[in-house]
PDB file with SEQRES, HELIX, SHEET and CRYST1 records, atoms N, CA, C and O in Angstrom:
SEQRES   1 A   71  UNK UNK UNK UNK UNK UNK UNK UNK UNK UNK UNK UNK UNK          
SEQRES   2 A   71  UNK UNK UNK UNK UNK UNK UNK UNK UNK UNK UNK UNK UNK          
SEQRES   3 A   71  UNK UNK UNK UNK UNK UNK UNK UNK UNK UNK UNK UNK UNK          
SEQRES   4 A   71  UNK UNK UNK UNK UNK UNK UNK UNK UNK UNK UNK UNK UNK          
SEQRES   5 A   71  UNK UNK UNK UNK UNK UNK UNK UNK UNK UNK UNK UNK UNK          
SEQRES   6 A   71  UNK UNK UNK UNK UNK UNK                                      
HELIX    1 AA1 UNK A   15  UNK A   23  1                                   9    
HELIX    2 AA2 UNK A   48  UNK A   55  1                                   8    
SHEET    1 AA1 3 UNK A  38  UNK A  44  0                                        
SHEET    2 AA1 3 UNK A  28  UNK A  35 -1                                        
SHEET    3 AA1 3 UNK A  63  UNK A  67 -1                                        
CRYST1    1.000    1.000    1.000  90.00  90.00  90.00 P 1           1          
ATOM      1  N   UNK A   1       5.535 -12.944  -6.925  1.00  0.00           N  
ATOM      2  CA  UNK A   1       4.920 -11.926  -7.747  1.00  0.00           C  
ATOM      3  C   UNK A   1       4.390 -10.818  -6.834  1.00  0.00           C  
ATOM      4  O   UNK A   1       3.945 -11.131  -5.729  1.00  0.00           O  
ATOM      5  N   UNK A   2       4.414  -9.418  -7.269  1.00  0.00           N  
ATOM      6  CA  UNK A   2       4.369  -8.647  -6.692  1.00  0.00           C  
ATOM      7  C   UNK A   2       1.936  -8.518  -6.658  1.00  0.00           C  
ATOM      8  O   UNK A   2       0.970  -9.236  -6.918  1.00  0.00           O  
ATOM      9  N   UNK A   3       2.131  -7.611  -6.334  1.00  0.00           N  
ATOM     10  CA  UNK A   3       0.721  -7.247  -5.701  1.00  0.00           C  
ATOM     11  C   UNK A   3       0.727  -5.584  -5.975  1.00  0.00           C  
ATOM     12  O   UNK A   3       1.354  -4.755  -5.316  1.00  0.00           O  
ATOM     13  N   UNK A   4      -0.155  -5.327  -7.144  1.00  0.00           N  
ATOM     14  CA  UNK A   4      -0.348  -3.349  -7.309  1.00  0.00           C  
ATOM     15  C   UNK A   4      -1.575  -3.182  -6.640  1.00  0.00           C  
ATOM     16  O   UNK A   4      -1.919  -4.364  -6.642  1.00  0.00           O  
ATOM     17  N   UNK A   5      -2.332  -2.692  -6.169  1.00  0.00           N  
ATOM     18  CA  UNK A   5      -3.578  -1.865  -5.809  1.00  0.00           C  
ATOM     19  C   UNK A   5      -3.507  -0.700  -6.489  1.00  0.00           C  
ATOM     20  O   UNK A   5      -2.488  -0.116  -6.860  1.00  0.00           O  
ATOM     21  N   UNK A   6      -4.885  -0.321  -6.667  1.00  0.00           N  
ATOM     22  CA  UNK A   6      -5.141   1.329  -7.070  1.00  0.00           C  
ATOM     23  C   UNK A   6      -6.403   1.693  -5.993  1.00  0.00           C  
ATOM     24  O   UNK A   6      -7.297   0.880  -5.755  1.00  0.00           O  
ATOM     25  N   UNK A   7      -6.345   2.855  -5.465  1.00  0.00           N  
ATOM     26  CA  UNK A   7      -7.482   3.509  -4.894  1.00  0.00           C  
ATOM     27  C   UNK A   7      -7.791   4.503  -4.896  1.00  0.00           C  
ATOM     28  O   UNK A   7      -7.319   5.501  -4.352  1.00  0.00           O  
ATOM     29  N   UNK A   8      -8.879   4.308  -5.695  1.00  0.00           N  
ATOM     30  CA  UNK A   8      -9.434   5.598  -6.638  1.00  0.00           C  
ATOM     31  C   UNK A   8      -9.871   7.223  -5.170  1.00  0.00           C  
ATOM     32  O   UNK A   8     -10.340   6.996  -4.055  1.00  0.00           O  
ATOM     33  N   UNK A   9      -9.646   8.136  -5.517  1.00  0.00           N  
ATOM     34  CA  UNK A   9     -10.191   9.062  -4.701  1.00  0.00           C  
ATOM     35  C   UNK A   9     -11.864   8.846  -3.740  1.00  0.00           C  
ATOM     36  O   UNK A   9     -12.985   8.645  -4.207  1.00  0.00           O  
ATOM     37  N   UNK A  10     -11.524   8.958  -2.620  1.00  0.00           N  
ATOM     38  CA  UNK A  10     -12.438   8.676  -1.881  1.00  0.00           C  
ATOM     39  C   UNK A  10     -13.078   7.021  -1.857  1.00  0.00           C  
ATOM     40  O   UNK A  10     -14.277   6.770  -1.742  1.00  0.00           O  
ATOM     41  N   UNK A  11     -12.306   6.292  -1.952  1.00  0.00           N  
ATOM     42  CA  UNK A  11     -12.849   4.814  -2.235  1.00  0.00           C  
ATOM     43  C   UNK A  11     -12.068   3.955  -1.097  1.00  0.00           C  
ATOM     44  O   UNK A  11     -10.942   4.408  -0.894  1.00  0.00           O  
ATOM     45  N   UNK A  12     -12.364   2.944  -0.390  1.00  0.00           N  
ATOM     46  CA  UNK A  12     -11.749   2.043   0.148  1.00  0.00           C  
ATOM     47  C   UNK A  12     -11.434   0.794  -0.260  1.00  0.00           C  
ATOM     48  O   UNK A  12     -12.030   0.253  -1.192  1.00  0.00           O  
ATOM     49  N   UNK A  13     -10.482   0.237   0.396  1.00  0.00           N  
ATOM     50  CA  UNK A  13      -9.931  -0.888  -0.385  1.00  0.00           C  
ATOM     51  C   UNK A  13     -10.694  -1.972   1.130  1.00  0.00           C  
ATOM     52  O   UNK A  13     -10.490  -1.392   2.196  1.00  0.00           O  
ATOM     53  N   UNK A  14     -11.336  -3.106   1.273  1.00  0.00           N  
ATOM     54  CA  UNK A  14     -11.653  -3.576   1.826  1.00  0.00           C  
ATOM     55  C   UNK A  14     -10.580  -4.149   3.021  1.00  0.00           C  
ATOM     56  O   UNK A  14      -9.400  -4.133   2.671  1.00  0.00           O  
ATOM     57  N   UNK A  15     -10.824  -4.587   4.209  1.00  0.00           N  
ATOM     58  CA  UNK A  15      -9.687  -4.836   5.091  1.00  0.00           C  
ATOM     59  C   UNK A  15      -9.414  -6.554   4.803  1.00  0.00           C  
ATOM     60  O   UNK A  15      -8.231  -6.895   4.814  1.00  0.00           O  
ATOM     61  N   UNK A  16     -10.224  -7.393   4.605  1.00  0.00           N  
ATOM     62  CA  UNK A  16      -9.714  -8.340   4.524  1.00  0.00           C  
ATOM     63  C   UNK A  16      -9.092  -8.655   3.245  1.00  0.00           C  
ATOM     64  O   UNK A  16      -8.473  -9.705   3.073  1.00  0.00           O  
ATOM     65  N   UNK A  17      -9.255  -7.695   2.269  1.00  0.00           N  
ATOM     66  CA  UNK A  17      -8.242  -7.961   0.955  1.00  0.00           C  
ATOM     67  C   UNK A  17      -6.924  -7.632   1.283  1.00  0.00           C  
ATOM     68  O   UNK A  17      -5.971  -8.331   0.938  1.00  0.00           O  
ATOM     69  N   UNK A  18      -6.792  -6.316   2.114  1.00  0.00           N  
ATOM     70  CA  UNK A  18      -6.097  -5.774   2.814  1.00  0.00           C  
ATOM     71  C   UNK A  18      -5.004  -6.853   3.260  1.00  0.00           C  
ATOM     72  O   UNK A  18      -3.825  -6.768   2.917  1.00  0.00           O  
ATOM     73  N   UNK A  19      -5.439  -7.717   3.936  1.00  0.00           N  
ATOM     74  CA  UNK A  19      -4.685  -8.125   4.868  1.00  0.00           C  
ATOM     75  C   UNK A  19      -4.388  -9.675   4.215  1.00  0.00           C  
ATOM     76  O   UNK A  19      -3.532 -10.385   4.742  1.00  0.00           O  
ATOM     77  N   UNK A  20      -5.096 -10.103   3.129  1.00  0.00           N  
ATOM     78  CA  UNK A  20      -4.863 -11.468   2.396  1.00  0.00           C  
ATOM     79  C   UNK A  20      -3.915 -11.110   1.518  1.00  0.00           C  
ATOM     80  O   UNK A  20      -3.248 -11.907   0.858  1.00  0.00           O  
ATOM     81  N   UNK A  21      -3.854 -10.290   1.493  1.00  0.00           N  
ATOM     82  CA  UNK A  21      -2.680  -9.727   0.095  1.00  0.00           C  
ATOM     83  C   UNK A  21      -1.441  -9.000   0.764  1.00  0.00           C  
ATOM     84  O   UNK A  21      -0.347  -9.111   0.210  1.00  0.00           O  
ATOM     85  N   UNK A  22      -1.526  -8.476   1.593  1.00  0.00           N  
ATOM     86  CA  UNK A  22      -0.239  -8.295   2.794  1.00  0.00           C  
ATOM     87  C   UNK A  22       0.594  -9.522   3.317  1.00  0.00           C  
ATOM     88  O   UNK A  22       1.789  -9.535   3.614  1.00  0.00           O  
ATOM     89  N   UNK A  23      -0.497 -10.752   3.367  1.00  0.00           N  
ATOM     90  CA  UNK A  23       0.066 -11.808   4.242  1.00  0.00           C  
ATOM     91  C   UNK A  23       0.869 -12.640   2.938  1.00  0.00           C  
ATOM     92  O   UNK A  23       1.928 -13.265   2.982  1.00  0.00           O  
ATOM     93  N   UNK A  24      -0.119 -12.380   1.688  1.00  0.00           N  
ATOM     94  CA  UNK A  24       0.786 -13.606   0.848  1.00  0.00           C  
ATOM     95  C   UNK A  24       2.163 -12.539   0.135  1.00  0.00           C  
ATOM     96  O   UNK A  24       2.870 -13.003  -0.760  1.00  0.00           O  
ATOM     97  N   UNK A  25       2.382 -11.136   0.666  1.00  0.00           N  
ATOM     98  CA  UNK A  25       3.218 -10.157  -0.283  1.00  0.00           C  
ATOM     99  C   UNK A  25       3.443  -9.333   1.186  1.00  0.00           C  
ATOM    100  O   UNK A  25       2.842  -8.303   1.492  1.00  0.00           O  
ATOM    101  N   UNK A  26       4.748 -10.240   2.268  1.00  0.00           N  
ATOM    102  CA  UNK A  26       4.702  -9.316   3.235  1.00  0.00           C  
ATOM    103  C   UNK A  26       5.654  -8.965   3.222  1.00  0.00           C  
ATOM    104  O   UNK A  26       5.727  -8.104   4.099  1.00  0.00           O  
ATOM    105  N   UNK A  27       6.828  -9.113   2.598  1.00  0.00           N  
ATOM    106  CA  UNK A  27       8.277  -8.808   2.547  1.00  0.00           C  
ATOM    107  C   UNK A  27       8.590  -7.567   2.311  1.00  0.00           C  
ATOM    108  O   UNK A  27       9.736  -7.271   2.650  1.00  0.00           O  
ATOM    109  N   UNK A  28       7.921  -6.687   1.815  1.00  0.00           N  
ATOM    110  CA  UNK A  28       7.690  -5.026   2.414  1.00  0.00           C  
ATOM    111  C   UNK A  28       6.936  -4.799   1.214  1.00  0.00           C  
ATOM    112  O   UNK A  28       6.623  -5.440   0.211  1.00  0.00           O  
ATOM    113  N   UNK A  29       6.738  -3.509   1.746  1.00  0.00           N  
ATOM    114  CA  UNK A  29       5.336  -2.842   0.798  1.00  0.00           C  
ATOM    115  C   UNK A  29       5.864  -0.734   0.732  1.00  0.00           C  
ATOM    116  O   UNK A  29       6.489   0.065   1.429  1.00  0.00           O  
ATOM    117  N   UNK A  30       5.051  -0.747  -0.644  1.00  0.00           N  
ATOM    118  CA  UNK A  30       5.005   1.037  -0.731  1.00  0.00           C  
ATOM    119  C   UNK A  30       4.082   1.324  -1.204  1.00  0.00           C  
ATOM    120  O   UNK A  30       3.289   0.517  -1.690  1.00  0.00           O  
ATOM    121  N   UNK A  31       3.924   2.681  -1.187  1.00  0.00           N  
ATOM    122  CA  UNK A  31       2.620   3.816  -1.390  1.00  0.00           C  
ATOM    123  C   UNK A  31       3.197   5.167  -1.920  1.00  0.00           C  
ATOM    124  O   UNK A  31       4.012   5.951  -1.432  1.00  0.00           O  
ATOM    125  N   UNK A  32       2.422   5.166  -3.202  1.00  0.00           N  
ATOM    126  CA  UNK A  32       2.147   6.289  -4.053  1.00  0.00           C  
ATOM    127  C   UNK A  32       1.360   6.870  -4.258  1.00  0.00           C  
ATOM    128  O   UNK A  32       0.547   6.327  -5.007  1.00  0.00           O  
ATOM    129  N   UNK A  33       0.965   8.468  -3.745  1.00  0.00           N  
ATOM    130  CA  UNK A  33       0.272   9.312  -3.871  1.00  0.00           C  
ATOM    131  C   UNK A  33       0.725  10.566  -4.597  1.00  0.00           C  
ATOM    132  O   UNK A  33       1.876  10.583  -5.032  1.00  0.00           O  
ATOM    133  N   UNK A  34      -0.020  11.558  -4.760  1.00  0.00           N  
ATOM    134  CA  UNK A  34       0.249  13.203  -4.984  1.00  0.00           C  
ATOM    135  C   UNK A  34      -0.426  13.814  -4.147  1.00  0.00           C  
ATOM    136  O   UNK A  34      -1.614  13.612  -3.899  1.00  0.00           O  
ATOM    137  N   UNK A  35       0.303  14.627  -3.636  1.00  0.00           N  
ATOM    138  CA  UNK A  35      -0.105  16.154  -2.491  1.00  0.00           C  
ATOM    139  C   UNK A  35       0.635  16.810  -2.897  1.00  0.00           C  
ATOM    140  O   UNK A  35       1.745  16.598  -3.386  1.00  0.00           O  
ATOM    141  N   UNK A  36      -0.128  17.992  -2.665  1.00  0.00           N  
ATOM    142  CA  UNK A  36       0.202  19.430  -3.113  1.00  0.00           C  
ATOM    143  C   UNK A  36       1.557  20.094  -4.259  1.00  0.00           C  
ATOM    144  O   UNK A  36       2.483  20.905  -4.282  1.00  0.00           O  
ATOM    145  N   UNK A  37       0.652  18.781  -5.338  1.00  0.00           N  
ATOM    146  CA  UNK A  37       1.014  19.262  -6.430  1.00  0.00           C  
ATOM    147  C   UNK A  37       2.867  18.422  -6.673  1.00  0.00           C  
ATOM    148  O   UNK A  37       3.709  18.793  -7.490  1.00  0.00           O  
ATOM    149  N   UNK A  38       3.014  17.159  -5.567  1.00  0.00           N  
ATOM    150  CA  UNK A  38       4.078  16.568  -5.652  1.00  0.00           C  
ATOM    151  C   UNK A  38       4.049  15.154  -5.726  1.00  0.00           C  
ATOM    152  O   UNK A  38       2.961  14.693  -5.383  1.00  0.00           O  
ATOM    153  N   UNK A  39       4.651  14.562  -5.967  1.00  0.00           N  
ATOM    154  CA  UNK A  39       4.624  12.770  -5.693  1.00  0.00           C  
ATOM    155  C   UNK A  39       4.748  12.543  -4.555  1.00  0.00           C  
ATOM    156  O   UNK A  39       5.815  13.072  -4.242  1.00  0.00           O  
ATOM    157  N   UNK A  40       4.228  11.973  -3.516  1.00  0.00           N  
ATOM    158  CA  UNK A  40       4.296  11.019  -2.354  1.00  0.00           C  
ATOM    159  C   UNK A  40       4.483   9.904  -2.619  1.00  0.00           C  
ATOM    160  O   UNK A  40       3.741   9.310  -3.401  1.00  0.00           O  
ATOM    161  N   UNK A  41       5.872   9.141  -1.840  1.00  0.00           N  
ATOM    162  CA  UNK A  41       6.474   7.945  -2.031  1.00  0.00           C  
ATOM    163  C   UNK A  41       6.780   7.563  -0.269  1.00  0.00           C  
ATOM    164  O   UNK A  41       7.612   8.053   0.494  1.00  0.00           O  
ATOM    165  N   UNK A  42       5.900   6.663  -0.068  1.00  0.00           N  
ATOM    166  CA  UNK A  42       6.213   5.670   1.459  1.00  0.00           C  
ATOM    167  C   UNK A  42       6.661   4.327   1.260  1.00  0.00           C  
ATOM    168  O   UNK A  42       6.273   3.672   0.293  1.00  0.00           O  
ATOM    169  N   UNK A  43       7.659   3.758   2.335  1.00  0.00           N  
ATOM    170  CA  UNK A  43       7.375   2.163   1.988  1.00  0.00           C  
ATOM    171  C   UNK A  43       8.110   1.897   3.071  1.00  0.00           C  
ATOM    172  O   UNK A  43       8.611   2.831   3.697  1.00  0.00           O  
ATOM    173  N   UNK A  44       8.331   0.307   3.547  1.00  0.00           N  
ATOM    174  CA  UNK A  44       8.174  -0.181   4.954  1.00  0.00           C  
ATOM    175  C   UNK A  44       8.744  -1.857   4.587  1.00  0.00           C  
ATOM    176  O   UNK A  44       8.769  -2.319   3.447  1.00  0.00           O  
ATOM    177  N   UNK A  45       8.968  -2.242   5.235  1.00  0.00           N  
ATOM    178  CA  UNK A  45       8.906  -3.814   5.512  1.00  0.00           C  
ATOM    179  C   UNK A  45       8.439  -4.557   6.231  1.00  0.00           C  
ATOM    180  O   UNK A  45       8.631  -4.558   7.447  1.00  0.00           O  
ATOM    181  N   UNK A  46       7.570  -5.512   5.470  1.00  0.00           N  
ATOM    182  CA  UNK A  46       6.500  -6.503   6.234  1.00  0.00           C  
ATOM    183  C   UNK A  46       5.755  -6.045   7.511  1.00  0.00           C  
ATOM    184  O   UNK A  46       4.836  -5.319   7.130  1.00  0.00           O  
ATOM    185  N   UNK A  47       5.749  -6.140   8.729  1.00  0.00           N  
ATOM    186  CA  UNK A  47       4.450  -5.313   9.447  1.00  0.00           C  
ATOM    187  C   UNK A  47       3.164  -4.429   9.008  1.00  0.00           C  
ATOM    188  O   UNK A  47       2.901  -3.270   8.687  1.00  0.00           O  
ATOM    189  N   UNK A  48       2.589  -5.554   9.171  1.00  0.00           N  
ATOM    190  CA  UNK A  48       1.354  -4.604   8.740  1.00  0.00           C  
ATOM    191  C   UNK A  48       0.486  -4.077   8.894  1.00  0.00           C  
ATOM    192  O   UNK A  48      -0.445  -3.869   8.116  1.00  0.00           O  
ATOM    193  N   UNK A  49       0.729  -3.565  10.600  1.00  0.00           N  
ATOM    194  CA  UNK A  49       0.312  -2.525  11.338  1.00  0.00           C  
ATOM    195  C   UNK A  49       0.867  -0.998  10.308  1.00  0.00           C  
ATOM    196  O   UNK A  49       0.292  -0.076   9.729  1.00  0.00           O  
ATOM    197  N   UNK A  50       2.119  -1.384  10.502  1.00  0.00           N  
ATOM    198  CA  UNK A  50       2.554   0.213   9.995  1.00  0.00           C  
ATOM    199  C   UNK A  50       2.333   0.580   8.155  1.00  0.00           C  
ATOM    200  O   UNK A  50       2.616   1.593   7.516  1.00  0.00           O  
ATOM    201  N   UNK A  51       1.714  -0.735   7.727  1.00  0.00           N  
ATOM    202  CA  UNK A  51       1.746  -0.721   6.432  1.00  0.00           C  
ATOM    203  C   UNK A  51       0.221   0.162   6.404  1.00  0.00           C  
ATOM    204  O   UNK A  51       0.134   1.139   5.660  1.00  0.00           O  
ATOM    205  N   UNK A  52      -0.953  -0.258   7.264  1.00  0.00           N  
ATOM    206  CA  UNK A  52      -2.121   0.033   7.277  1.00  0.00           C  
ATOM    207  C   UNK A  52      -2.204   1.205   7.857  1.00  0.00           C  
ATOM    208  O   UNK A  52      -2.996   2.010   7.366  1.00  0.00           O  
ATOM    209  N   UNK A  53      -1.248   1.680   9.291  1.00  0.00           N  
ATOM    210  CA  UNK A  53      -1.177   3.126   9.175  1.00  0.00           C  
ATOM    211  C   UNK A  53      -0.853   3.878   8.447  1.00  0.00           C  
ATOM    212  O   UNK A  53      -1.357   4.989   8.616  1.00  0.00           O  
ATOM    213  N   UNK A  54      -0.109   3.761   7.554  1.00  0.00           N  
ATOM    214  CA  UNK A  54       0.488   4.709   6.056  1.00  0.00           C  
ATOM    215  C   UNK A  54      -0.617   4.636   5.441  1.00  0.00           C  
ATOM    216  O   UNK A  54      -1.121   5.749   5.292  1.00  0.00           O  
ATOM    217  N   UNK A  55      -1.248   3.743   4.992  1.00  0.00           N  
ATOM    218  CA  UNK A  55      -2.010   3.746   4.109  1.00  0.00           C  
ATOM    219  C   UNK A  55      -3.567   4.710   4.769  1.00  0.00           C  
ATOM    220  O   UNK A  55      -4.304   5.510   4.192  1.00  0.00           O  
ATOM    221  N   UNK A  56      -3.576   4.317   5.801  1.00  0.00           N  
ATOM    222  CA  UNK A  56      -4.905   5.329   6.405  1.00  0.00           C  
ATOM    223  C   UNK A  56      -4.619   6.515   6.405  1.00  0.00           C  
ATOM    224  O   UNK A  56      -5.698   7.107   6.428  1.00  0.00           O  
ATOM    225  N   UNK A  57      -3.472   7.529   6.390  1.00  0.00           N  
ATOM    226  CA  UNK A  57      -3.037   8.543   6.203  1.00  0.00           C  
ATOM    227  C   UNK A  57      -3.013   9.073   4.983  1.00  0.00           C  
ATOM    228  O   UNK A  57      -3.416  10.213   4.753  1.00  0.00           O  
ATOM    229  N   UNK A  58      -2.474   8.179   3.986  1.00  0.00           N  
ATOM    230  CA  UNK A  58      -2.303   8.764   2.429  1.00  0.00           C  
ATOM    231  C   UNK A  58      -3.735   9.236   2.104  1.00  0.00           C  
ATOM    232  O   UNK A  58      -4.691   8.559   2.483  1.00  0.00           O  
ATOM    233  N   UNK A  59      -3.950  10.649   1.249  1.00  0.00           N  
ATOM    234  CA  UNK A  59      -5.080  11.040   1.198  1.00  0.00           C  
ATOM    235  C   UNK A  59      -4.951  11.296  -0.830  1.00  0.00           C  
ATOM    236  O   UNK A  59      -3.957  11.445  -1.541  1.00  0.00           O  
ATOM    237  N   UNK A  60      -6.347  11.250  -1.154  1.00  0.00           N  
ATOM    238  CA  UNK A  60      -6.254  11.056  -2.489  1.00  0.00           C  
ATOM    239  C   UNK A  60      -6.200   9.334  -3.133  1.00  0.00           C  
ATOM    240  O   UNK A  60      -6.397   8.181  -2.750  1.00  0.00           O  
ATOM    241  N   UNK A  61      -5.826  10.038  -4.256  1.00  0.00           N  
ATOM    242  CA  UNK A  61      -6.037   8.059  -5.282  1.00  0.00           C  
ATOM    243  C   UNK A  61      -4.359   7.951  -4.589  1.00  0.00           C  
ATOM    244  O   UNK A  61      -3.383   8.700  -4.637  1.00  0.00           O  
ATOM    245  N   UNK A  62      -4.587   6.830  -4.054  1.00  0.00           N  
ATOM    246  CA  UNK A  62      -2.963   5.936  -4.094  1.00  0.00           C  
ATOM    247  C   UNK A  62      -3.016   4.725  -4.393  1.00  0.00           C  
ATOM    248  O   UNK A  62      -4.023   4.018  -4.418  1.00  0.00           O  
ATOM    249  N   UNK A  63      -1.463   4.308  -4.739  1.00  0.00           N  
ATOM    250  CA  UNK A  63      -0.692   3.214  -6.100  1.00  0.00           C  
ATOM    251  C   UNK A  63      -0.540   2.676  -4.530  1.00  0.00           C  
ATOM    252  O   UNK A  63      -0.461   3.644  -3.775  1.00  0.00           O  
ATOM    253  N   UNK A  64      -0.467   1.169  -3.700  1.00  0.00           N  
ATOM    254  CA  UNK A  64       0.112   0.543  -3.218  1.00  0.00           C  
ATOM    255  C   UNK A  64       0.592  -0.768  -3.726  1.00  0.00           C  
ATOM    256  O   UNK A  64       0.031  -1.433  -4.597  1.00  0.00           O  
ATOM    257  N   UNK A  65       1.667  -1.067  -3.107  1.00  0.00           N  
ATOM    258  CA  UNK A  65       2.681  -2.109  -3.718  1.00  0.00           C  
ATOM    259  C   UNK A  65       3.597  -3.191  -2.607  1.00  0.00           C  
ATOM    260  O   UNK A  65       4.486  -3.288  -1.761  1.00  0.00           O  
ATOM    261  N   UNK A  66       2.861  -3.665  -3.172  1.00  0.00           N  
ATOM    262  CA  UNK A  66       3.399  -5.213  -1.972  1.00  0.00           C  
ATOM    263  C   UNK A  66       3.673  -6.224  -2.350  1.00  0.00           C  
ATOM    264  O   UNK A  66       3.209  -7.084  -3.100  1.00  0.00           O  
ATOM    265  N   UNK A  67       4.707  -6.020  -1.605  1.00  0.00           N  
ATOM    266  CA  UNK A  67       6.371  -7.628  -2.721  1.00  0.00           C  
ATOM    267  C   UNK A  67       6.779  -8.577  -1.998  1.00  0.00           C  
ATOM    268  O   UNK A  67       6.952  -8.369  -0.797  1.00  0.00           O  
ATOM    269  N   UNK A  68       7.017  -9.778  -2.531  1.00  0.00           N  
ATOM    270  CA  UNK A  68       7.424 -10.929  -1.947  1.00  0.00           C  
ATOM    271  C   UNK A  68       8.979 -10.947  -2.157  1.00  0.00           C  
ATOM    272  O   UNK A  68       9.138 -10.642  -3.339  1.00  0.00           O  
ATOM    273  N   UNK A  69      10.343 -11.185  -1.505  1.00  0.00           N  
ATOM    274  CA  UNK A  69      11.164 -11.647  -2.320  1.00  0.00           C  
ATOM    275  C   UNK A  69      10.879 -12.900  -2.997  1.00  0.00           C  
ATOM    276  O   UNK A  69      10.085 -13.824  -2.821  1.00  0.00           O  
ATOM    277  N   UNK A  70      12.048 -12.544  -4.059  1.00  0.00           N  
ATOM    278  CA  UNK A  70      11.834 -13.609  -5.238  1.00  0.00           C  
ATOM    279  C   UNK A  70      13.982 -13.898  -5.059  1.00  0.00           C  
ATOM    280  O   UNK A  70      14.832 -13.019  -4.914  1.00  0.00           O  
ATOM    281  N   UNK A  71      14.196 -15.504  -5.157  1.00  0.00           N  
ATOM    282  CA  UNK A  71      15.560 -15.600  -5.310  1.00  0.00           C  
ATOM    283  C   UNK A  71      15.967 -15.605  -6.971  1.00  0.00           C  
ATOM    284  O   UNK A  71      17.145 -15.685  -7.318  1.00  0.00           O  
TER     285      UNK A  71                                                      
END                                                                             
């Protein structure tokens, strides 16, 4: 089962939720934002160094999304 987050403008998402919910949904992950008036769409597979750098960058409310495969 997949894993949604929301993060509301100016709000943080805690690091160890962060990283309990990365570890059980590491099979890659994405990020949805809006800037300047467009959709922002990122996403990555499993590492979650680079999952947490995207995400420290995205500015505004962002949608993140982190998936397990499923057979």
């Amino acid at each position: 089962m997949c894993i949604i987050i929301y993060r509301p403008v100016d709000a943080t998402i805690p690091e160890a939720g962060l990283r309990y919910y990365h570890k059980a949904n590491s099979d890659s992950w994405g990020l949805m934002w809006a800037a300047g008036g467009h959709l922002q769409i990122q996403t990555g597979e499993g590492n979650y160094a680079s999952f947490h750098k995207a995400l420290r960058l995205a500015r505004g409310a962002v949608v993140v999304h982190l998936r397990t495969a499923t057979t």
